[in-house]
N, C-alpha and C positions, 0 to 999 in steps of 0.2 A: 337544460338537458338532465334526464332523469340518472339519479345516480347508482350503478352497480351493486349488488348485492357488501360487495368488498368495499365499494367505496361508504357504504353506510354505517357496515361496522369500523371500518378504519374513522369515522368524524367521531363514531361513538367513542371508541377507544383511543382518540385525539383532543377528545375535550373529558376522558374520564384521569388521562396523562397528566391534562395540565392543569386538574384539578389536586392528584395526588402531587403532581411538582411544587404548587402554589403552598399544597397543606406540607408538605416537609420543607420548604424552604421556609414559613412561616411559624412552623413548627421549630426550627433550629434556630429560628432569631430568639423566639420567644425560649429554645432550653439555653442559647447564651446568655441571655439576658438574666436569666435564672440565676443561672451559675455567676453572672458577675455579682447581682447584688447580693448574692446567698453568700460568696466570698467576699463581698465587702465589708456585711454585717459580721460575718464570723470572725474572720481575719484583722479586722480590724478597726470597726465600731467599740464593738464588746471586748477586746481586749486593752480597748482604749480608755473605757471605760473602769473598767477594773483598777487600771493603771493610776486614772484620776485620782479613784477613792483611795489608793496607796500612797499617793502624794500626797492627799488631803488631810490622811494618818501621820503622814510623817508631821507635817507642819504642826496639827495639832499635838504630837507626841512633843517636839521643838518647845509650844508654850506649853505644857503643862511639866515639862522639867524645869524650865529657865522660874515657875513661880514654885517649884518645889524646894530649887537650890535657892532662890530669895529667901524663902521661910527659913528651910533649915540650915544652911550654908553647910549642905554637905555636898563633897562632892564627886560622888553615887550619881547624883542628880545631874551630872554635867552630861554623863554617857548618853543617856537616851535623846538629849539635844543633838550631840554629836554622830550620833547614831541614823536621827530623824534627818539629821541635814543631807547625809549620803544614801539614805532612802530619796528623801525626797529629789538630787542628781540623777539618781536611775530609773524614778518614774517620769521626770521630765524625759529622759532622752528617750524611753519606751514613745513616750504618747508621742517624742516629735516623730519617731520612725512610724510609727502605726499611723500618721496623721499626715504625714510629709504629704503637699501639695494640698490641702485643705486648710487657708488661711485664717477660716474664721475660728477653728479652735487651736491652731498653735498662738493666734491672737490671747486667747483667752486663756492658752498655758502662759505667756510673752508677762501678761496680766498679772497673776497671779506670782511669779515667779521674782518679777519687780515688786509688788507688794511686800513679797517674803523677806526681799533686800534691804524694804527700806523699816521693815518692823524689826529685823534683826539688828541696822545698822542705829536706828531710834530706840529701841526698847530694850531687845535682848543683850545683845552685846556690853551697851552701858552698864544696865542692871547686873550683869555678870560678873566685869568689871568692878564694880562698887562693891561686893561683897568677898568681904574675909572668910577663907574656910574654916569653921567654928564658929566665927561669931557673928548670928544671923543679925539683920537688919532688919529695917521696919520703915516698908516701900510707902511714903507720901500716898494721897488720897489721887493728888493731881496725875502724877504719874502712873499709878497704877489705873487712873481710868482712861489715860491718852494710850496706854499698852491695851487697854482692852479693846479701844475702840479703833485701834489700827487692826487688832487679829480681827475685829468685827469684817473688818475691810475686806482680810484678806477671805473669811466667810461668806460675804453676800459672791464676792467671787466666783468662792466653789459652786454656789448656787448655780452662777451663771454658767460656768461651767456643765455640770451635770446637769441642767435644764437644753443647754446645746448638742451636749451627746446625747440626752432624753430626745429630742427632738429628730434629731440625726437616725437614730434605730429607730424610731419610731417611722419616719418615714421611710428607712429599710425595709422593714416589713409591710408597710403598705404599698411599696412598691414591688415586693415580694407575690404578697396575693393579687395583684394586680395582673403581675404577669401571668402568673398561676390562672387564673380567672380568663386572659386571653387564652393559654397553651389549653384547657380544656377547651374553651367555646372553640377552638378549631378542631381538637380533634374529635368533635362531637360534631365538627362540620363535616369533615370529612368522611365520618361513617353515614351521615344524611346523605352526602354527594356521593355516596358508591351507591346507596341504595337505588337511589333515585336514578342514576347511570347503570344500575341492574334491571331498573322495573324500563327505564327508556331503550335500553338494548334488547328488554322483551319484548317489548313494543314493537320495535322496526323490527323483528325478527319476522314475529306475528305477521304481520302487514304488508313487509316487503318481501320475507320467502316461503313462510307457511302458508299464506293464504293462497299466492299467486299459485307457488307447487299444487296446492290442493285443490284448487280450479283446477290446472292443466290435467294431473294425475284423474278425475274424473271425467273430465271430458276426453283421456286417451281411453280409460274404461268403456265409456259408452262408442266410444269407435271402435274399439276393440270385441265391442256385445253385437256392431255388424251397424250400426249408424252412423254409417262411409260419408253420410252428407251436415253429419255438423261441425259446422267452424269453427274453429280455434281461437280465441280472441286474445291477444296477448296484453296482459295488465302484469303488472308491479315493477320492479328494477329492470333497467336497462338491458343485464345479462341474460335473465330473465323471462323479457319480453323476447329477444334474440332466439332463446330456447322453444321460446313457445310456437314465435314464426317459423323455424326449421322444422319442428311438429307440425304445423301447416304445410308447411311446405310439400313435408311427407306425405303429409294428407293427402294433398291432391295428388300427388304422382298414383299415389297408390291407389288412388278414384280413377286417376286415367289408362295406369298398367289393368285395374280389376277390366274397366271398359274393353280395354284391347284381347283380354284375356275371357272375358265372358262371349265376343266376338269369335276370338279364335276356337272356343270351344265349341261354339254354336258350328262353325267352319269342321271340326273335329267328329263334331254328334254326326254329321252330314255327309265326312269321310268313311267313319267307322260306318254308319248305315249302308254307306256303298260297296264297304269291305267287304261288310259280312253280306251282301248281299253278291259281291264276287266270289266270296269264300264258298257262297251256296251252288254258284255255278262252279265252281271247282270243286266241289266233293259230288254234282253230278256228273261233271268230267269224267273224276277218278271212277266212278260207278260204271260208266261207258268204258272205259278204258279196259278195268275188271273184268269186263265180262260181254260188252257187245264186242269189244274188238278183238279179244282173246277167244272169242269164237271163231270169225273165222280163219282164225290162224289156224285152232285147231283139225278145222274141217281142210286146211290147203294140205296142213301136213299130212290129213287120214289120206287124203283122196289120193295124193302123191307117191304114198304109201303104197295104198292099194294098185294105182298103177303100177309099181315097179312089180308087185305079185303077180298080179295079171297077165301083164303084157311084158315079162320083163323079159322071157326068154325071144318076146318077136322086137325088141329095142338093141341098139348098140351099143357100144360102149357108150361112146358120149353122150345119149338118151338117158343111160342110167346114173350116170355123172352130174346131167342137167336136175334129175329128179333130187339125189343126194341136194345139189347145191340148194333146190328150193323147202326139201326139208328141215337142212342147218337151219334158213335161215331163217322158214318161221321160227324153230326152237327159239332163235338166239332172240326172235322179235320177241316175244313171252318171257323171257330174262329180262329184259331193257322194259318192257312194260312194269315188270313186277318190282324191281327194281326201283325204278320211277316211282311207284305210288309207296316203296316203303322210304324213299328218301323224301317225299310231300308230305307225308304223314307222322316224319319225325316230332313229336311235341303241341301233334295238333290234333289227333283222331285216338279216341280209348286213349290219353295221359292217364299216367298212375302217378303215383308221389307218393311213398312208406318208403320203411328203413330196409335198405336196400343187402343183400349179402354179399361181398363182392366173393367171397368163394366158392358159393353155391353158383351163383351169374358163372363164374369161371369155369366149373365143375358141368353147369349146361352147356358152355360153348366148345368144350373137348368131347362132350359125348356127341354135339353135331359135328365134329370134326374126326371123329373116332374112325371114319374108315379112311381117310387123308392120311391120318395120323398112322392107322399100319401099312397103308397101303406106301407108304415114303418111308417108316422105319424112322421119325423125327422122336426127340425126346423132348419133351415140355418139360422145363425146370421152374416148381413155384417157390416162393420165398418159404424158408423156414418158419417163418414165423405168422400167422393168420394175419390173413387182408381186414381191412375194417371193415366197420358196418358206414354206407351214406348214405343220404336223400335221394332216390330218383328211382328209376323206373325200370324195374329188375329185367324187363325184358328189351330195353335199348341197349343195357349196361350188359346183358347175354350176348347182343351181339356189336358189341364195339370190342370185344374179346374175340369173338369168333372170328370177326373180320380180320385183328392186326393178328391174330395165331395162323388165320389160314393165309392171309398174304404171307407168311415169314415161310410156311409149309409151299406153296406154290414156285416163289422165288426164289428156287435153291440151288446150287452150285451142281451144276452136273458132275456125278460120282458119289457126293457128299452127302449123308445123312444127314436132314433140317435138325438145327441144333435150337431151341429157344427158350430164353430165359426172361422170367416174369420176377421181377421186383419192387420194391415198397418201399418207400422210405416217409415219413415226416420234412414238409419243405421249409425252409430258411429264407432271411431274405426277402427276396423279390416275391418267392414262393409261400411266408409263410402264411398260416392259416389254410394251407392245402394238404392235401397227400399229395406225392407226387410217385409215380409209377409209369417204370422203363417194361420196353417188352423189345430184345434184342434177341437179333438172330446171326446165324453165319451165311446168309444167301449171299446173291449175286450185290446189293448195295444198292444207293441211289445216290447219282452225283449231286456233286454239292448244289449245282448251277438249275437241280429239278425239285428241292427240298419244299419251294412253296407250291410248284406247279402240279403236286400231285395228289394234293387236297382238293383240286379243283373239278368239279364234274365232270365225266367224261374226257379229262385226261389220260392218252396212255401212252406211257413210254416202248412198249414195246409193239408189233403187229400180233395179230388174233392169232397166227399159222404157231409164234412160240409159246402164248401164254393165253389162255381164254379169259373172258369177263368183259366186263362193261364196261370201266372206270368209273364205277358210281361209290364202291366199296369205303377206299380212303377219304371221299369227299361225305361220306355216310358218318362215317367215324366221326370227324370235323365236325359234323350240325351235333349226334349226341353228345360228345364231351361239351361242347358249348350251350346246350341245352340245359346241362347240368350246374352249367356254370361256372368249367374249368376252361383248358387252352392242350391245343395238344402239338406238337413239331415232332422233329427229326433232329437225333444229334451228330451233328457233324464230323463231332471228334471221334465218333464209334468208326472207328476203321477195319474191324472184324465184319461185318456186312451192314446189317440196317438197323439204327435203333430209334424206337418212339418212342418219346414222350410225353404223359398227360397227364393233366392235374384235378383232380374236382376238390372241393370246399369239404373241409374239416366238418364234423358236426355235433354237438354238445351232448348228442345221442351217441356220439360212435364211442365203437369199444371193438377192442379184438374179439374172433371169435377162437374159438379152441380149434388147438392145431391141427391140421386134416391126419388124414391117417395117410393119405396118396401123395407122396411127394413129386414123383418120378413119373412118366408117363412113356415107354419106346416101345414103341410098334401096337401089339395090341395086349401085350403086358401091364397089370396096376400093381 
C-alpha cells in the first residue's frame, strides 16, 4: 500500500529522530566518558604523581641528613631527617587517598614505604645512634656501602614507581583522545546524517507531492482551457492519488451536467425561437387591438351618436337609454383595450434605461392629474427633502405615480378633501440597499383581507355605478416597480386610510436633486 504524503514525511522525520536520539545518546556516553577520564587524570593521576615526587624528596632529604650528621655530628642535621620522615607520612597518605582502589600503585607505595623501614631500621637509625654530638665519626667502608646500596633499593623503586604513574597518565590521555576522536567522528556523523535526511526529505518531497501536484495542477489547467475530455491519471501518494480521483470524478460529472446542459440549451434556443416567434404574434395582436378593433368601436359609438341626433326626438325614453348604454360601453371598451396593451408593453415595447428623476416623473404625474387634483380640492404633500435619482424608465416611473396619487384622489371619503402624502426614506434591514417610499392617503382604505388581491388584474372591489376604471391600474403599478427591481404592498398598520409602499434599488449614481421650489399642491394653487 502506497504511503500518504504524511506518512512519508513522518518515516523521514522517524528515521532522521532516531538518528538525532542515537547521535545524543552516543554523544553523552562519549562527554561522560570524557569527563571521567579527564577527572581521573586531573583528580587524581597528577596529583598522585606530584605526591610521589614529594615522597621521594623527603626520603632522599632523610639520607642526605643522616650522612650529613655522620660527618659532622652536628645536630642541625638531625631536623631535616626528622622533617623528611613527616613529609614523607603525608605523602604516603595523599597517594593512598588519590589512589585508593588501584592496587597496583599503593602496591608500589606498600614497596617503598617498607624499604624505607628497613634502611632506616638497618642504616639510619644505628648510624644515628652511634654518633656523639661533636665528635664526628668515621663511617667503615662496609657499612657505608650496604647504606648506599639499600637507598639504591629504595631508588630503583621510585623508578618503578613513577614508570607506573608514567604509564597510568599516559594512558589517561590516550584514552582521553580516543574518546575525543569518537565524540567528534559522531558529531560529524550526525551533521552528514541531517544532510543526507535534508536532501532524502527533498527527494520524497519532489516525487511524492511536487511532481504528482504538478501533473494534476496542469492537467486541471487544460480542462479548465475547455479540454472536458482528458483524464485525470492519479500517480504519487496514496492521499494524493485520492485527490486526483475526486478531480476525476469532477471531471466527469461535469462532462455529464455540460451534456445535459448543452441539451437543455439546445431545448432552450428552440423555446426562446418559439417565444420570440409568439412574441411576434403578440405585438401583431397588440397592432390589431390598437387600431382594427378600436375602430370599430369608434364607428358603433359615432353612429349611435348620430342616432340619438337624428332620431332622437321620434325615440323614447328607453331607445335613448339603450343608445347611452351602447355608447358607455364602447368608451369603456377603448379603456380596457388601451389599458391592456399599456400593461403588455410594460418592459417590453420602446424600454428605456437612463438616470431616472423621481421629481420630475412626480412633477409629470401631478400635472396629468392637475384637473383631479382641483376638481376634488386634494393636497399633494412631497417630502422636504428631494427624491433621488435611479435607473429606469422615466416614463413607467411617471405613471406608477400618477396611478397610486390618482387612486388615493379617486377613493376618497365623501365630504373629505383627498389628503396625500409622498415620502422617502433610505431602507434598513430587510429593505436595505433600497429607497423605500410611502404614498399615503385619507380615503375610504382597503381591508386587510383585499391587501394582495388588489394587485391583481382586473380586480375590483367596488361596482363601476361608484368608482370607474378597469382594475388594471394597481396591478400596473405591480409589473413597474418590479420591472425596476423593487416590491410594492400595502401597510396595514396605516389606519388613517391607504398606504403604499414600494421600493426600487439604490444606485451608485444616485444623488439628491435640489429641493423643488413646489412643496404643496390644493386644488389648482402651486
Amino acid at each position: 500500500m502506497r504511503l500518504t504524503v504524511q506518512g512519508w514525511q513522518n518515516l523521514v522525520l522517524s528515521v532522521m529522530g532516531v538518528v538525532v536520539l542515537s547521535g545524543a545518546v552516543g554523544g553523552a556516553l562519549l562527554m561522560s566518558r570524557t569527563d571521567q577520564v579527564s577527572g581521573e587524570l586531573i583528580d587524581h593521576i597528577q596529583p598522585a604523581r606530584v605526591a610521589a615526587y614529594e615522597l621521594q624528596a623527603a626520603l632522599r632529604d632523610q639520607e642526605t641528613a643522616v650522612r650529613g650528621y655522620a660527618i659532622a655530628a652536628d645536630a642541625q642535621f638531625l631536623a631535616p631527617y626528622q622533617e623528611g620522615q613527616r613529609n614523607e607520612a603525608a605523602s604516603a597518605q595523599v597517594i593512598r587517598d588519590l589512589l585508593a582502589g588501584h592496587d597496583e600503585f599503593i602496591g608500589d607505595l606498600d614497596a617503598i614505604e617498607r624499604a624505607a623501614l628497613e634502611w632506616r631500621a638497618g642504616y639510619a637509625e644505628p648510624l644515628i645512634a652511634s654518633v656523639t654530638p661533636g665528635r664526628p665519626v668515621v663511617v667503615d667502608s662496609g657499612t657505608a656501602e650496604r647504606g648506599k646500596g639499600e637507598f639504591d633499593g629504595l631508588r630503583t623503586l621510585f623508578d618503578v614507581q613513577n614508570a607506573h604513574l608514567g604509564q597510568a597518565r599516559n594512558a589517561a590521555i590516550d584514552e582521553l583522545n580516543w574518546v575525543r576522536h569518537w565524540r567528534d567522528g559522531v558529531l560529524v556523523a550526525m551533521v552528514l546524517a541531517f544532510f543526507v535526511m535534508a536532501v532524502l526529505l527533498a527527494v520524497v518531497v519532489r516525487n511524492a507531492v511536487t511532481r504528482p501536484l504538478g501533473r494534476l495542477a496542469a492537467s486541471c489547467r487544460r480542462i479548465t482551457d475547455g479540454n472536458f475530455g482528458e483524464r485525470i491519471i492519479p500517480q504519487g501518494p496514496s492521499d494524493i492519488r485520492a485527490i486526483a480521483a475526486g478531480v476525476e470524478d469532477m471531471r466527469q460529472r461535469i462532462v455529464e451536467e455540460l451534456a445535459v446542459s448543452q441539451a437543455a440549451r439546445d431545448s432552450l434556443d428552440e423555446q426562446a425561437e418559439e417565444l420570440r416567434r409568439s412574441n411576434a404574434e403578440l405585438e401583431q395582436f397588440a397592432y390589431v387591438a390598437s387600431h382594427d378593433l378600436q375602430e370599430p368601436l369608434r364607428k358603433v359609438a359615432s353612429f349611435c351618436q348620430l342616432l340619438e341626433k337624428r332620431y332622437g326626438d321620434k325615440l323614447d325614453e328607453r331607445g335613448t337609454e339603450y343608445i347611452a348604454f351602447a355608447v358607455d360601453g364602447a368608451k369603456r371598451m377603448q379603456v380596457l383595450i388601451n389599458d391592456l396593451l399599456t400593461f403588455s408593453r410594460v418592459g417590453r415595447l420602446n424600454a428605456t434605461h437612463t438616470e431616472v428623476d423621481l421629481d420630475a416623473a412626480l412633477e409629470s404625474a401631478l400635472k396629468n392629474l392637475a384637473a383631479a387634483v382641483d376638481e376634488s380640492g386634494a393636497q399633494v404633500i412631497r417630502p422636504p427633502e428631494p427624491l433621488p435619482l435611479v435607473d429606469g424608465d422615466p416614463t413607467l416611473l411617471a405613471m406608477l405615480w400618477q396611478n397610486l396619487i390618482g387612486n388615493a384622489i379617486k377613493f376618497r371619503r365623501e365630504g373629505v378633501a383627498p389628503g396625500v402624502d409622498v415620502e422617502c426614506r433610505e431602507g434598513s434591514g430587510e429593505t436595505a440597499g433600497y429607497w423605500v417610499f410611502t404614498v399615503s392617503d385619507n380615503g375610504i382604505g382597503i381591508g386587510a383581507e383585499f391587501v394582495d388581491k388588489v394587485f391583481v388584474i382586473f380586480q375590483r372591489l367596488h361596482g363601476r355605478d361608484a368608482y370607474s376604471g378597469t382594475g388594471i391600474g394597481l396591478a400596473l403599478c405591480k409589473k413597474i416597480v418590479e420591472h425596476h427591481g423593487g416590491l410594492i404592498w400595502i401597510d396595514t398598520s396605516y389606519t388613517g386610510g391607504t398606504r403604499f409602499v414600494f421600493t426600487l434599488p439604490i444606485t451608485p449614481a444616485t444623488e439628491p436633486n435640489p429641493i423643488p421650489e413646489v412643496v404643496v399642491l390644493e386644488g389648482h394653487r402651486e
